[in-house]
N, C-alpha and C positions, 0 to 999 in steps of 0.2 A: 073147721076144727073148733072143738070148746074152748069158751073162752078158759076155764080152769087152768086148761092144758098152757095157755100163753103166763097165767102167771103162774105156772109152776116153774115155767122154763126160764124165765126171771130171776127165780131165787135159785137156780142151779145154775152150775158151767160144769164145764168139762175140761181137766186138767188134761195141761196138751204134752204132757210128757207120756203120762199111761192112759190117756181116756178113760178113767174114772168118771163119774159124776157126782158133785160134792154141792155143797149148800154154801152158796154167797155169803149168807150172813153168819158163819161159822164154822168155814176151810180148816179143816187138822192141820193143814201143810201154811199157811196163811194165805195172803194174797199178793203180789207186786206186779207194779205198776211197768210197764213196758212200751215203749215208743206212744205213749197215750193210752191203750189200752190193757184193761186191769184182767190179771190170770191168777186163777183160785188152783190151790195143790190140796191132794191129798194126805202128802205126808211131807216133812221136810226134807226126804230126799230128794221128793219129786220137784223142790222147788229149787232147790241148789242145783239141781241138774237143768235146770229149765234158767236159772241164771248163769249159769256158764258156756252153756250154746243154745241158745233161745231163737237163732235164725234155724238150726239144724230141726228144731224140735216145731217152730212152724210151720217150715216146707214140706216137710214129711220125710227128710232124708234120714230122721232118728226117730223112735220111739221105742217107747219101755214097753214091754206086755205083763201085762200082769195076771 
């Protein structure tokens, strides 16, 4: 794989509410911080949902589609 491709994937994540993918260093939705690791939203519903059932939205038993 090129290396490009590792830090592009760096400066993205993917909002585990809708699977978006948003830019680390300036999330529409913001970012928080979760049992140690940090999740980027795309919009602030995505992250208010994602703070109210954040186990539902890891496991895979909820998601948003968008």
């Amino acid at each position: 794989m090129p290396i490009r491709w590792f830090r592009k994937r760096d400066k993205e994540a993917i909002d585990p509410v809708c699977n978006m993918t948003v830019r680390k260093k300036t999330p529409p939705g913001g970012a928080w911080n979760y049992r140690g690791e940090s999740y980027y939203f795309c919009g602030p519903g995505c992250k208010k949902a994602f703070q109210t059932e954040a186990e539902a939205y890891l496991s895979g038993r909820k998601r948003l589609d968008m």
